[in-house]
C-alpha positions in Angstrom: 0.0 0.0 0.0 1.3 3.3 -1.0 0.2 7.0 -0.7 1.3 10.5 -1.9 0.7 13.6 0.4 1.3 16.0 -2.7 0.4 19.7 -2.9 2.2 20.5 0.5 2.6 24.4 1.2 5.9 23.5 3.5 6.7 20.4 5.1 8.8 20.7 8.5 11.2 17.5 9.0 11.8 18.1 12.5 14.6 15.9 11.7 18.1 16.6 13.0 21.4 14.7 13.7 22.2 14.7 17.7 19.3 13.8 20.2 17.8 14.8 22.3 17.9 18.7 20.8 19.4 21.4 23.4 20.9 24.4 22.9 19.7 26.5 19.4 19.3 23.3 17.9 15.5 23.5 19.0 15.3 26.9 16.9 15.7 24.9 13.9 14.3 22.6 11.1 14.1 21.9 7.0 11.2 23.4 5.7 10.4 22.0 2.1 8.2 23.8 0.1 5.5 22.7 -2.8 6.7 19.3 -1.3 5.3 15.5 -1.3 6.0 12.7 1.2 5.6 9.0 0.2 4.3 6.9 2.6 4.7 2.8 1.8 3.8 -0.3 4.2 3.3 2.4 7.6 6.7 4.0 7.0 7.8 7.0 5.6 9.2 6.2 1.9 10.7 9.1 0.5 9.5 12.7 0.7 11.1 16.1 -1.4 9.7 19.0 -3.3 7.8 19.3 -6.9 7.8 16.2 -8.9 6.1 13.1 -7.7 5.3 11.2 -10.7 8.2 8.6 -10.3 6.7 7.1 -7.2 3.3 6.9 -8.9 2.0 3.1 -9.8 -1.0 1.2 -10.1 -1.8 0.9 -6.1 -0.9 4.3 -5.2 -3.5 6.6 -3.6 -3.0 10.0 -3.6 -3.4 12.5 -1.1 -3.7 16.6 -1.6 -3.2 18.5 1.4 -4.4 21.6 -0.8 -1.2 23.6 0.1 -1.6 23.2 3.9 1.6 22.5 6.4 3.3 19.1 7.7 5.0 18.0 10.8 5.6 14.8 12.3 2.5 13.9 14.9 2.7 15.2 18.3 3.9 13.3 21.1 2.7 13.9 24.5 4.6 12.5 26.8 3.3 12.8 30.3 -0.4 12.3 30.5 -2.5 10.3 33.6 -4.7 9.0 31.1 -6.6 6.4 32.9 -8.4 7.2 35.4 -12.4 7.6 37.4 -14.6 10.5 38.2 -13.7 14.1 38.1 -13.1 17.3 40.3 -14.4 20.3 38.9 -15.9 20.4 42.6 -12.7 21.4 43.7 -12.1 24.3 41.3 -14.2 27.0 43.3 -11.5 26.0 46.2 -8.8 27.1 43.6 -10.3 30.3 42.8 -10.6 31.0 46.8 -6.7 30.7 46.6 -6.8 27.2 48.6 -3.8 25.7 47.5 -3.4 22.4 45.2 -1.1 20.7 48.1 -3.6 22.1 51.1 -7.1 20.5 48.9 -4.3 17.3 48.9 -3.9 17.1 52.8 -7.4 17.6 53.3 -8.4 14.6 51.3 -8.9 15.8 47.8 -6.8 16.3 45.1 -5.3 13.2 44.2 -7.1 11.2 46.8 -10.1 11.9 45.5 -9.7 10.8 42.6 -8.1 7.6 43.5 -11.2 6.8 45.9 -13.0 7.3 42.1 -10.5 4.9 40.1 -10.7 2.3 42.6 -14.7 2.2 42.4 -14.8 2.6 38.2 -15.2 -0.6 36.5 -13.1 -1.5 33.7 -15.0 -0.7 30.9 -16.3 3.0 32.9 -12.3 3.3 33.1 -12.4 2.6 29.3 -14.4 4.5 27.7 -13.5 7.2 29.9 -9.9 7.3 28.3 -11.2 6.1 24.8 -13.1 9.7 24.7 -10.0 11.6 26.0 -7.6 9.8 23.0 -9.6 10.8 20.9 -9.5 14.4 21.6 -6.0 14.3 21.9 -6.1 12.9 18.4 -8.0 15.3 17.0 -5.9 18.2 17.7 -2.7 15.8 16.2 -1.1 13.8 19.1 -0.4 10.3 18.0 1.7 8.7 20.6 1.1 9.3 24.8 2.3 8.6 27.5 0.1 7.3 30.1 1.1 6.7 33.7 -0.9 5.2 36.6 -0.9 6.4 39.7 -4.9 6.5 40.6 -4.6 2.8 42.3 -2.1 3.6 45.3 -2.7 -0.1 45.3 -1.5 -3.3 43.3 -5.1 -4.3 42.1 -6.2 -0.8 40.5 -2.7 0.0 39.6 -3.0 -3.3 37.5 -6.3 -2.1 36.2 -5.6 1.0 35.0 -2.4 -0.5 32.8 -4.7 -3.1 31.3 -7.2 -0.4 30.9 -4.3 1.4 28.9 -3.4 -1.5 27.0 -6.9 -1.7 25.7 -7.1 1.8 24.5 -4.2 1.4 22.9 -4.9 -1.7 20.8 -8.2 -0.1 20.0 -7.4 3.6 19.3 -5.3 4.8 16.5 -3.3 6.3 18.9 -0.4 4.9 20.4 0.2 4.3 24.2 3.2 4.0 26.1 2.7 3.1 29.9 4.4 4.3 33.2 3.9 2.9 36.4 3.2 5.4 39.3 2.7 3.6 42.6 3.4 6.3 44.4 1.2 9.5 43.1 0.0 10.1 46.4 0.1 8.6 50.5 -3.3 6.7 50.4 -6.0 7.5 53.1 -5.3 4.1 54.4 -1.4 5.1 55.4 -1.9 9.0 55.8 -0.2 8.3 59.4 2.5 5.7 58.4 3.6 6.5 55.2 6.8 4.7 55.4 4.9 1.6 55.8 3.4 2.5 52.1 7.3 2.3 50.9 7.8 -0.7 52.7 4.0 -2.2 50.4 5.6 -0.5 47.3 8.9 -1.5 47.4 8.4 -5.2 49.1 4.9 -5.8 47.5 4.3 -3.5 44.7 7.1 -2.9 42.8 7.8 -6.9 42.5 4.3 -7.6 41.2 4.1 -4.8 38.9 7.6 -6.0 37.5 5.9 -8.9 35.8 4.7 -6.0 33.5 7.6 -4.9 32.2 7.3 -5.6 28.6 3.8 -3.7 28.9 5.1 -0.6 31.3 8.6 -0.5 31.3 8.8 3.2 34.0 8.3 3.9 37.2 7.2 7.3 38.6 6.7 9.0 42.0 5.6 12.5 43.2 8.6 13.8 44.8 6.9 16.7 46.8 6.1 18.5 50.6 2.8 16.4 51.9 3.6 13.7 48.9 7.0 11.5 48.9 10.2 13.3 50.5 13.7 12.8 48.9 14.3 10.0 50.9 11.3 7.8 50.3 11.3 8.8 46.7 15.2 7.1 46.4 14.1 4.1 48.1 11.2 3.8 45.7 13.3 4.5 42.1 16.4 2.4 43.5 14.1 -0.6 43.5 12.4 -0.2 40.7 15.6 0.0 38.7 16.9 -3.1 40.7 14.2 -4.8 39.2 15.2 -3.7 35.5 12.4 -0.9 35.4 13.5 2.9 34.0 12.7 5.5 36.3 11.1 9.3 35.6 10.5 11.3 38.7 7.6 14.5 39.6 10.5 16.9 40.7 10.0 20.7 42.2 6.7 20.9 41.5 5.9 23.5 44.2 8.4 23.1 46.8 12.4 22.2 45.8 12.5 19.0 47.8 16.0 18.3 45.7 13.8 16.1 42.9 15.7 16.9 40.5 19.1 16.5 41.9 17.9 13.1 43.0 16.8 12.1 39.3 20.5 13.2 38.4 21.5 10.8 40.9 20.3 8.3 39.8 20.3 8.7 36.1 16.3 9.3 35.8 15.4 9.0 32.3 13.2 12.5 32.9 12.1 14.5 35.6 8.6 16.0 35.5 7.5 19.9 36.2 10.8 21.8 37.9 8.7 24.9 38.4 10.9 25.1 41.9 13.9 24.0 40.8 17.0 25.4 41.9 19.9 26.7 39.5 22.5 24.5 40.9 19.9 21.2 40.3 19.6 22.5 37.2 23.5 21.9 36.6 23.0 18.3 37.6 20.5 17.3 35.6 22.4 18.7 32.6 25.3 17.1 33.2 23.4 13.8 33.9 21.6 14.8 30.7 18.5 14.1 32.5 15.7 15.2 30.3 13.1 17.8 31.9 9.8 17.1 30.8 7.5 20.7 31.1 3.6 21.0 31.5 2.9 24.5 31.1 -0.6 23.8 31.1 -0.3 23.3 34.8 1.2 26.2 35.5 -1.4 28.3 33.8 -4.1 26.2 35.6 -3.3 26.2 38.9 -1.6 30.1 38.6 2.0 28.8 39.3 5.1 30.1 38.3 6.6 28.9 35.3 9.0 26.4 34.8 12.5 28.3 34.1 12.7 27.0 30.5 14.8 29.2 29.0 17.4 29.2 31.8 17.1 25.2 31.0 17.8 26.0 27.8 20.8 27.6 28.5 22.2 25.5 30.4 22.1 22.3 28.4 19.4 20.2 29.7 16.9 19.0 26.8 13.6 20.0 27.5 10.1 18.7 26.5 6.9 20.0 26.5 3.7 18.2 27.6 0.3 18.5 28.6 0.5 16.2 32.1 -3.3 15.8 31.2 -5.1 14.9 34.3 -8.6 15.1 36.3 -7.3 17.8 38.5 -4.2 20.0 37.8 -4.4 20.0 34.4 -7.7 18.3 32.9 -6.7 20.1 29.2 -6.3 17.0 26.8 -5.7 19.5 23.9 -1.8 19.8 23.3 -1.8 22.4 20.9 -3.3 24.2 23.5 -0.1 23.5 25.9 2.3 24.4 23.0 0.6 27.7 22.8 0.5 28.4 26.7 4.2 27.0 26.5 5.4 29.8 23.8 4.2 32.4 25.9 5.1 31.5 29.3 8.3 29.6 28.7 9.1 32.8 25.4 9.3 29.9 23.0 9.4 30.2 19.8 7.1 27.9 17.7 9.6 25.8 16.3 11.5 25.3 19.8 7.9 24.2 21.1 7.2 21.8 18.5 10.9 20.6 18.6 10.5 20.1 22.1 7.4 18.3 22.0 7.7 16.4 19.2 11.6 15.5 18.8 12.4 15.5 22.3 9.2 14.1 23.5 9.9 11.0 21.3 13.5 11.5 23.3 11.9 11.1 26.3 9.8 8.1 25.8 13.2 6.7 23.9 11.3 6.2 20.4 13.4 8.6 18.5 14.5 5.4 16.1 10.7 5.1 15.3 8.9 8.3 15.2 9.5 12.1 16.6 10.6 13.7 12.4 10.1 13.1 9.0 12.8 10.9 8.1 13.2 7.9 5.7 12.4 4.5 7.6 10.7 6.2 10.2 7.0 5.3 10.9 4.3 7.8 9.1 3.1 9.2 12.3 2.0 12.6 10.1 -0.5 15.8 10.9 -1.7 18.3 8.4 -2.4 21.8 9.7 -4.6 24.0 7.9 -2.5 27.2 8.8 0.3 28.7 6.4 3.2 27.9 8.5 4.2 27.1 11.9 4.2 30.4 13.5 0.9 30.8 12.7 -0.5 27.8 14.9 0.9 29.2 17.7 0.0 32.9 17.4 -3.6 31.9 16.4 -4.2 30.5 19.8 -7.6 28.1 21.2 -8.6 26.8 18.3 -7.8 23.4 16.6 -5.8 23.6 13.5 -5.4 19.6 12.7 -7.2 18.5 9.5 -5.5 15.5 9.1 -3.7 12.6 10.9 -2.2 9.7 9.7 -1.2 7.0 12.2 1.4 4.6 11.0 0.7 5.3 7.1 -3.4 5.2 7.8 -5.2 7.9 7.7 -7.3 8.2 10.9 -8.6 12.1 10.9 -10.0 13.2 8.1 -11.4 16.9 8.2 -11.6 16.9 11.7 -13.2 13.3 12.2 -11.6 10.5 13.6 -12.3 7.4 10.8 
């Protein structure tokens, strides 16, 4: 099976030579003009500018994207996907200027959610998610990640992966799964929560390590009233004793020293460092931790930004996603969080899309497979109905995706999932 995307206005590679991108490399791409891309058997054939007609035979469909842009499909890569119930009860709280950690202690938050997950059937849990993927793919993502988390226990944590392993064999879009056994203290241990290490790390972790092949991270909220430094060690040392790779929530709101522990221990990623001190940032670049960004939650919750462009600076490879979720951030739209990202982080586009796209396929250690256009690679492709790049950016709330194809098929056409 072959198709022709002809009648390109500019196609935008995203492809470059040393991963993941840091320094200027993020201000930069090919752009090809009045350009085609040939897409043969799910993987990206050949693709150039003007003339077409030698790839042309008798099975080859063709495709005009009527002179709108190309990129590679977005790549979201830190999303709590799964998950019961929802908490727009708490938002009132937020506007009274209770804090996200203070609705935590009391209960909520997190918590409450988790008292939600555990009661959701599977197939509630399901279709749940199986709406949210397919708003993300609407607006172009085509791979997630999706951690856990909403369990605090082996059974739910369990559910929610095989929950996520469903969506992903039946959705277009593709899935790649995190463990996060320790989002939150449960109720159950909110006076002993060293004995909830002890569970995770003597009980947990070695069930959950049977999954490997299906999740192969582990997570943990490193944060005041979550998981201190300490605990949060105890829990990453084990799981990478048991062969798992290990991402860490980092400086959310209070620098606990996440992020120099995910240095420490050669964390794939660290997740949010909106606290995060300038000497931490020197580890992590020289551990060449990655520092995966949610925006999104910064504008939601009406936190400080994440220090981007001091990141930037200093070396460290950043990424940009949408940590979709029920409560901090429950915004499944990532060009939405690439626009909020522009302006708070001062962005430009192409360092937003670089950073989400080529970095986030960095980050969920895919760049072989998908993340640019490039030969070989797999035809994860959007088409934007804007001019260029910019313009998706500056023209902000609104979806620009027209189309998506996933692996070579085309799966949004006009706006419609197919």
């Amino acid at each position: 099976m072959k198709t022709i995307i002809f009648n390109i206005g500019k196609l935008y590679t995203l492809d470059h030579k040393d991963l993941p991108l840091k320094y200027d490399a993020l201000k930069h791409s090919d752009i090809i003009e009045d350009a085609y891309l040939v897409i043969k058997d799910e993987i990206i054939e050949a693709y150039g500018s003007g003339d077409y007609s030698k790839y042309v035979d008798a099975d080859t469909e063709l495709f005009d994207a009527e002179g709108q842009i190309v990129l590679p499909g977005l790549i979201d890569a830190h999303t709590h996907l799964v998950f019961g119930g929802s908490r727009e009860h708490e938002y009132d709280l937020k506007l009274q200027g209770v804090a996200y950690l203070d609705i935590l202690r009391q209960g909520g938050g997190i918590l409450n959610t988790v008292e939600s997950t555990r009661k959701a059937s599977f197939d509630e849990l399901y279709d749940k998610a199986m709406h949210f993927a397919d708003i993300m793919l609407l607006h172009g993502v085509t791979t997630v990640e999706a951690k856990t988390g909403y369990g605090l226990d082996t059974e739910t944590e369990l559910k929610q992966l095989r929950v996520a392993l469903k969506v992903d064999h039946d959705h277009p879009i593709g899935i790649v799964n995190t463990f996060m056994p320790a989002h939150a203290i449960p109720k159950e241990h909110k006076e002993n929560p060293d004995v909830y290490i002890d569970y995770i790390v003597d009980e947990m972790l070695p069930e959950l390590s049977k999954y490997k092949d299906d999740a192969k991270y582990v997570d943990i909220f490193c944060e005041d009233a979550v998981f201190n430094k300490e605990q949060s060690r105890r829990v990453l040392e084990k799981a990478k004793q048991l062969g798992f790779k290990v991402k860490i929530h980092a400086d959310e709101v209070v620098p606990m020293g996440g992020a120099a522990l995910a240095a420490d221990i050669n964390a794939l990623s660290a997740e949010h460092l909106m606290a995060t001190s300038d000497d931490d940032m020197d580890k992590m670049s020289k551990a060449n931790v990655i520092a995966n960004l949610l925006p999104a939650t910064s504008f939601n919750l009406g936190k400080d930004y994440a220090r981007a462009r001091l990141m930037i600076d200093k070396g460290i490879a950043v990424t940009i996603c949408s940590d979709f979720n029920p409560g901090s951030c429950p915004n499944a739209n990532m060009q939405l969080t690439l626009q909020i990202a522009s302006r708070g982080y001062k962005m430009t586009p192409l360092e937003v899309y670089n950073s989400a796209i080529v970095n986030g396929s960095c980050s969920l250690e895919l760049s072989d497979e998908i993340g640019s256009i490039k030969v070989g690679k797999k035809a994860d492709i959007v088409i934007m109905n804007a001019p260029n790049i910019e313009y998706t950016i500056y023209n902000f709330g609104i979806n620009h995706v027209s189309h998506v194809f996933k692996n070579g098929d085309l799966v949004v056409y006009n706006q419609q999932i197919i």
